[in-house]
KEBA-487323 format. One record per atom (N, C-alpha, C, CB): x negated, y negated, z. Coordinates in pm, whole numbers, always signed. Glycine has a CB too. Layout:
BEGIN
<site u="X" v="Y" w="Z"/>
...
***
This chain:
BEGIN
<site u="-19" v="-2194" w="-1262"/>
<site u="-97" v="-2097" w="-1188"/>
<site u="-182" v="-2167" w="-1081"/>
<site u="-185" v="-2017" w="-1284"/>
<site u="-264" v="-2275" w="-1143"/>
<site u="-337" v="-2357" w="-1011"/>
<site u="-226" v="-2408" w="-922"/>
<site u="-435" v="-2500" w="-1060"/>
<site u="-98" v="-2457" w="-949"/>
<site u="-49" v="-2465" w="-803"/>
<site u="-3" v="-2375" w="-722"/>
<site u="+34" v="-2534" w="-792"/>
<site u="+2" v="-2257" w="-807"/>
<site u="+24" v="-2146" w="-696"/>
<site u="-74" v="-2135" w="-634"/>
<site u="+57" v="-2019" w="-732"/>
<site u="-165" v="-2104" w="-683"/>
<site u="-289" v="-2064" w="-569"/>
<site u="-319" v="-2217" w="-494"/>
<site u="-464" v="-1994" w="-663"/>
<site u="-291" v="-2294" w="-525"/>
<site u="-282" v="-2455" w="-391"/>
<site u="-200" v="-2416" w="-284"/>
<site u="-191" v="-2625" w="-452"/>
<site u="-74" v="-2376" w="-324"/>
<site u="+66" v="-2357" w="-238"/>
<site u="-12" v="-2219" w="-161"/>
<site u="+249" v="-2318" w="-352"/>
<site u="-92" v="-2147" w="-183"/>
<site u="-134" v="-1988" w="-106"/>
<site u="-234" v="-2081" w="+0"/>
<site u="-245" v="-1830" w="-235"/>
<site u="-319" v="-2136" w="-61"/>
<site u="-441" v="-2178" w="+15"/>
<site u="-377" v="-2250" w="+106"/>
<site u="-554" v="-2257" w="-57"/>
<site u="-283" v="-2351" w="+112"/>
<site u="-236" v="-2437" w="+193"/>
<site u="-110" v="-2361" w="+308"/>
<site u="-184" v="-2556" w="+93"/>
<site u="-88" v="-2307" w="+246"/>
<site u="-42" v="-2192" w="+350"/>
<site u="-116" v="-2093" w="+412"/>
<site u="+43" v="-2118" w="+299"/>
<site u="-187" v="-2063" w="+385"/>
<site u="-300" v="-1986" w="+466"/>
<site u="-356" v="-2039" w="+591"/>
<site u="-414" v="-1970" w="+385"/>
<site u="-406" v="-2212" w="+544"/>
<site u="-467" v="-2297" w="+585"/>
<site u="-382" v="-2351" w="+723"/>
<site u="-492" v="-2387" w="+473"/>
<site u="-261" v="-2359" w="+721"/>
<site u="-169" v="-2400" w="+841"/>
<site u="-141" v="-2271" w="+887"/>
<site u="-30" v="-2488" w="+808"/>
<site u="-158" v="-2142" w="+821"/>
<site u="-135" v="-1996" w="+968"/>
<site u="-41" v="-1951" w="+955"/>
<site u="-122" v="-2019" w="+1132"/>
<site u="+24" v="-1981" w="+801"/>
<site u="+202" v="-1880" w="+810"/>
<site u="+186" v="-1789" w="+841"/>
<site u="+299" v="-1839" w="+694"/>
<site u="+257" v="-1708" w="+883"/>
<site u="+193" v="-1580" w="+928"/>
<site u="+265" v="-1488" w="+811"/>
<site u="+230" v="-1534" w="+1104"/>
<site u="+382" v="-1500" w="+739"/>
<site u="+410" v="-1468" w="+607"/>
<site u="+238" v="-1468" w="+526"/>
<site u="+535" v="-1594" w="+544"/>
<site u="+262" v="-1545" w="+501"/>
<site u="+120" v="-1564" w="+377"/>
<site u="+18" v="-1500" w="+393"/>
<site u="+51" v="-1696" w="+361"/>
<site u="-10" v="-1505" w="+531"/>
<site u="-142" v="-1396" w="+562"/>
<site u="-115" v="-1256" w="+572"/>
<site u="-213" v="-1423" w="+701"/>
<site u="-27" v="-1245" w="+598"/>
<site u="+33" v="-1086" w="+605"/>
<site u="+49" v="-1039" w="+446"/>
<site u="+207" v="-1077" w="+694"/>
<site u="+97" v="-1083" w="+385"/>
<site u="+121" v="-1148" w="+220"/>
<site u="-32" v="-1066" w="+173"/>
<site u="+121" v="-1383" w="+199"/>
<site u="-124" v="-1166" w="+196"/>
<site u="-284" v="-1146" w="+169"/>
<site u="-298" v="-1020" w="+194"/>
<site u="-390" v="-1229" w="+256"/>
<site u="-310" v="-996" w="+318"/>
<site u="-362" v="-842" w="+334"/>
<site u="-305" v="-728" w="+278"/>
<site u="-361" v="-803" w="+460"/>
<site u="-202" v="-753" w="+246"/>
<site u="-103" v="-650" w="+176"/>
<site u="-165" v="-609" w="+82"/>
<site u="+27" v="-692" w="+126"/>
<site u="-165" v="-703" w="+0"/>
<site u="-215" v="-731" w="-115"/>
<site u="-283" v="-659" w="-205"/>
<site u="-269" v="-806" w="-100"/>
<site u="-385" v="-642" w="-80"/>
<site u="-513" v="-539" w="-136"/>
<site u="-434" v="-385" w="-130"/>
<site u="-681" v="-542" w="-9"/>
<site u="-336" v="-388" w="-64"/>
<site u="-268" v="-246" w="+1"/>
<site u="-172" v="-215" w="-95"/>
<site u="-189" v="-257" w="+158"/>
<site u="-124" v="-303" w="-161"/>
<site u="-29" v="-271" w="-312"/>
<site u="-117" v="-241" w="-462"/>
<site u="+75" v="-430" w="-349"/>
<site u="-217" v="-256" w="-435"/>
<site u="-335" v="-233" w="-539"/>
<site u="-372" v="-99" w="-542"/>
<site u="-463" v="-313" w="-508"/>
<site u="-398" v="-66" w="-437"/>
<site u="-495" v="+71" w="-400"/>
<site u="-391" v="+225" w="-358"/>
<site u="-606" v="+20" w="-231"/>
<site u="-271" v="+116" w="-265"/>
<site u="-212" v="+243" w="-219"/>
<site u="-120" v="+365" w="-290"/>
<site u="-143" v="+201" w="-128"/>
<site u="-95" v="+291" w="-428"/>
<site u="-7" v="+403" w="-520"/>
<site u="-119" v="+518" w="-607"/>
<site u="+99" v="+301" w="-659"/>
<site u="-272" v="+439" w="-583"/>
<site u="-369" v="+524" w="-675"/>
<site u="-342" v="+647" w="-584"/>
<site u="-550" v="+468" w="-695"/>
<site u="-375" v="+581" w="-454"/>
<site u="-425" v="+714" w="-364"/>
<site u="-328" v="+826" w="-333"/>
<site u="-471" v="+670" w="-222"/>
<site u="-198" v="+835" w="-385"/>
<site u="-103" v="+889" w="-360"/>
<site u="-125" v="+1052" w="-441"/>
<site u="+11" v="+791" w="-399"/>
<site u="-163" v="+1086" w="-552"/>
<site u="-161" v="+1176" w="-597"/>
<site u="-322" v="+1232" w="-564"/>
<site u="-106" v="+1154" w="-724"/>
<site u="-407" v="+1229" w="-517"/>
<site u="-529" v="+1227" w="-451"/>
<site u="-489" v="+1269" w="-278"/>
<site u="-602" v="+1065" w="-477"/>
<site u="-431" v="+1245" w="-220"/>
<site u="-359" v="+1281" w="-48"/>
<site u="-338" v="+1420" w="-94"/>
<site u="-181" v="+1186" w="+20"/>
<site u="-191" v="+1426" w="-209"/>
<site u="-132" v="+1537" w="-211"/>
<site u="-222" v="+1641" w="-249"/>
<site u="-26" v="+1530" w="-286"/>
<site u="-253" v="+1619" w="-312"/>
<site u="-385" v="+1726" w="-425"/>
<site u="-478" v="+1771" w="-292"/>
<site u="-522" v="+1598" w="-585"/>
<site u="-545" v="+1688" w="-192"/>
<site u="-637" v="+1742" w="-144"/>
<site u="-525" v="+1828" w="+0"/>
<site u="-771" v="+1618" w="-113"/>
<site u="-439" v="+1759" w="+46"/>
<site u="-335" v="+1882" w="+140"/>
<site u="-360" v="+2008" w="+85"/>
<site u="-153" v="+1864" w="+129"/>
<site u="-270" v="+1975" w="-81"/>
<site u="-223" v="+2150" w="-125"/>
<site u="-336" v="+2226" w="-123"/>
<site u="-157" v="+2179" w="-288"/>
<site u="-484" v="+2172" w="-158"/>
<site u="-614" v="+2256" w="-210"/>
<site u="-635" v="+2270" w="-64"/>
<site u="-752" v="+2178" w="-317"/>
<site u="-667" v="+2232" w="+85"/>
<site u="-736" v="+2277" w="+206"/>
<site u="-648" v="+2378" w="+236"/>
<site u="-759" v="+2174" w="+321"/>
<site u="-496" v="+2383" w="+179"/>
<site u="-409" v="+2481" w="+253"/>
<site u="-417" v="+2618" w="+174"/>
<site u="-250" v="+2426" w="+264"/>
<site u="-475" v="+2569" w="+44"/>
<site u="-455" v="+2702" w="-71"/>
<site u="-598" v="+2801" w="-9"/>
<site u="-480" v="+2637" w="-292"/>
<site u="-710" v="+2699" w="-8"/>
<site u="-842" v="+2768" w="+34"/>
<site u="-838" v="+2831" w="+167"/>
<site u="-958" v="+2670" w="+36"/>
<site u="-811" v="+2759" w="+250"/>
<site u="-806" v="+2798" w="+425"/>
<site u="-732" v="+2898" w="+410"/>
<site u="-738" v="+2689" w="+546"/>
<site u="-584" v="+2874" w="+374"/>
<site u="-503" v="+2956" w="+472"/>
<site u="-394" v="+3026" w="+392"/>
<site u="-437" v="+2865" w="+590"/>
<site u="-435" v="+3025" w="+245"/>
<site u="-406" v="+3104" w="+105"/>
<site u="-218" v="+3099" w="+126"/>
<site u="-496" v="+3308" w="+102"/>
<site u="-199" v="+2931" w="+92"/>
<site u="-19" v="+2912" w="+150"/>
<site u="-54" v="+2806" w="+146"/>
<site u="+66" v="+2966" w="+301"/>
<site u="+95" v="+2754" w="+139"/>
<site u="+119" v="+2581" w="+149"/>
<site u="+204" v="+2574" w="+298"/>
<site u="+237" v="+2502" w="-10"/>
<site u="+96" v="+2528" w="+374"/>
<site u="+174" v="+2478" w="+516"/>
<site u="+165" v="+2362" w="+555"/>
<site u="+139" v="+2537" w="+631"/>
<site u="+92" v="+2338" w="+680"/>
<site u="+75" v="+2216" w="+747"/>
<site u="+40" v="+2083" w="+672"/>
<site u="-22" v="+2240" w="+838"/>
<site u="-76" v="+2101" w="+638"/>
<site u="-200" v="+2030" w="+577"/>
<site u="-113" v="+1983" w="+431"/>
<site u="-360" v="+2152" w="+551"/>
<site u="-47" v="+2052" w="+330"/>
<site u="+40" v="+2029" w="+249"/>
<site u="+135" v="+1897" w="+247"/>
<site u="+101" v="+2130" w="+258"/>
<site u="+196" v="+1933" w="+369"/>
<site u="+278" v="+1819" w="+421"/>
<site u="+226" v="+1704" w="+480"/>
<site u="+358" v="+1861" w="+508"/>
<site u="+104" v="+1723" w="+538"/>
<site u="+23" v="+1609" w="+626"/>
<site u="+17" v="+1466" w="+481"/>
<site u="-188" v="+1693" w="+690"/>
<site u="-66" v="+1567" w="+407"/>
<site u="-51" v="+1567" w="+220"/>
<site u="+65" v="+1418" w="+225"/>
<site u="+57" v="+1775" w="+124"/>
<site u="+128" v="+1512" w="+181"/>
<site u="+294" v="+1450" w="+102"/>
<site u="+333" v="+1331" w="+203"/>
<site u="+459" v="+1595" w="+103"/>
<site u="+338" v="+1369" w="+329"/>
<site u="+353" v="+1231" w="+429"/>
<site u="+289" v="+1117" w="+412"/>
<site u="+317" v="+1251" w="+556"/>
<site u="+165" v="+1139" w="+422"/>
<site u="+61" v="+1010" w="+368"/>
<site u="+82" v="+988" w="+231"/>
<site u="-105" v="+1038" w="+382"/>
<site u="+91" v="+1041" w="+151"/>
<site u="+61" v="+1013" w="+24"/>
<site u="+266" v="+920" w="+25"/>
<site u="+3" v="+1198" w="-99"/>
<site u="+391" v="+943" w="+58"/>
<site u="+487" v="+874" w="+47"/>
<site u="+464" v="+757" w="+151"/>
<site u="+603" v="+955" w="+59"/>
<site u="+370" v="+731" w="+252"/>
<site u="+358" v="+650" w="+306"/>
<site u="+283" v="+550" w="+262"/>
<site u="+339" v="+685" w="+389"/>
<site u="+182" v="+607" w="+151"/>
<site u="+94" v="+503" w="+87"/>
<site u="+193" v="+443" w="-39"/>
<site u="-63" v="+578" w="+28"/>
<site u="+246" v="+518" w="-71"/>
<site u="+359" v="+478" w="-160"/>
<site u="+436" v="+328" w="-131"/>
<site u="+465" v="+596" w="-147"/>
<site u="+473" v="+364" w="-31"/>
<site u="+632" v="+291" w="+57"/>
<site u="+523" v="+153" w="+92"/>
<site u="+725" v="+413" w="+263"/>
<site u="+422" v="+169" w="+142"/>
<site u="+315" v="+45" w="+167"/>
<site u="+278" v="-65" w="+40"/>
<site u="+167" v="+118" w="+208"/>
<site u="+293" v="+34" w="-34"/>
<site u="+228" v="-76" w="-182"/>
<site u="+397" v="-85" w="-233"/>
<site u="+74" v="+31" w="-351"/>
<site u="+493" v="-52" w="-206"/>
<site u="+618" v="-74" w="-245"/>
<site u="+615" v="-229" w="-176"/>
<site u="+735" v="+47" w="-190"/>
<site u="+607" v="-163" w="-80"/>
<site u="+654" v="-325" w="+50"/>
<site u="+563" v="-466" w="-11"/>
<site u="+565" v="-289" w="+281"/>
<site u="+467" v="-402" w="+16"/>
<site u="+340" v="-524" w="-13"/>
<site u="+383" v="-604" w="-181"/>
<site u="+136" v="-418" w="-29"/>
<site u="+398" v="-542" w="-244"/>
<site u="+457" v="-581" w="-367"/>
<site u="+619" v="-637" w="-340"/>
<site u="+450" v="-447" w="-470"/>
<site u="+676" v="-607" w="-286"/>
<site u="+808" v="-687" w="-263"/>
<site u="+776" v="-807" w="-173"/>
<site u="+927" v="-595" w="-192"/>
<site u="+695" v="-865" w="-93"/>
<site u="+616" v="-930" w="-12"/>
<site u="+558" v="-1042" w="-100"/>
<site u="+516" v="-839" w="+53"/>
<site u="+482" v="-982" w="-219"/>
<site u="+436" v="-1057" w="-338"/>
<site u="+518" v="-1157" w="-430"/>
<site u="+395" v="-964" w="-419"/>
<site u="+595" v="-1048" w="-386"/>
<site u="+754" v="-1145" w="-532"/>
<site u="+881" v="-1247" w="-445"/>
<site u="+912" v="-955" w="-638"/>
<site u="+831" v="-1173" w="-321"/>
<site u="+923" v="-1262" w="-228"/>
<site u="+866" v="-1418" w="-242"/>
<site u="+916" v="-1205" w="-55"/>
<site u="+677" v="-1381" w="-168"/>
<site u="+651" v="-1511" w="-210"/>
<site u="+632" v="-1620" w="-291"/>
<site u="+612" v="-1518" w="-192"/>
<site u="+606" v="-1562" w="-437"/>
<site u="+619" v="-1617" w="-527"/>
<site u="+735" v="-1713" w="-534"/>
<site u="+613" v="-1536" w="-604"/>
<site u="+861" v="-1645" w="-534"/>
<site u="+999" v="-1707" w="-573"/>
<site u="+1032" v="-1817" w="-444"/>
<site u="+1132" v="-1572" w="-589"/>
<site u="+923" v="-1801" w="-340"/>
<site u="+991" v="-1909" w="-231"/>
<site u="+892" v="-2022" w="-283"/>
<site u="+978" v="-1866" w="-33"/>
<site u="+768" v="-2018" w="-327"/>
<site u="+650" v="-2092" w="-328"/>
<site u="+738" v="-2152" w="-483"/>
<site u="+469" v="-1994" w="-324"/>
***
């Protein structure tokens, strides 16, 4: 485990641009699958209250919420990529 995190730092440290991209992800594969059912939920409820129907706002919903999805998908394949090269 300590040489992984040597092999991160030392790659960081020379500017891969993998590794740093890697990093920021990171935080984005953590957070972005919570927020997914929280997007949808608040679409369907502004469209149920406003405009008593599932329209726009629904879908605005579901778009973000599969986009936060597909982000922490990536970022996590990003994770395992680097692992297995490091």
């Amino acid at each position: 485990m300590a040489l992984q995190k040597v092999a991160i730092a030392k790659a960081c440290e020379s500017g891969d641009k993998t590794t740093l991209t890697r990093n920021r992800m990171q935080v984005l594969s953590l957070f972005c699958p919570n927020l997914f059912f929280p997007s949808v939920l608040i679409g369907i409820l502004v469209d149920l209250l406003i405009f008593s129907s599932i329209k726009t706002f629904s879908k605005i919903g579901i778009a973000v919420g599969v986009f936060l999805i597909l982000t922490g998908f990536i970022a996590t394949l990003l994770t395992i990529a680097f692992v297995l090269v490091v």
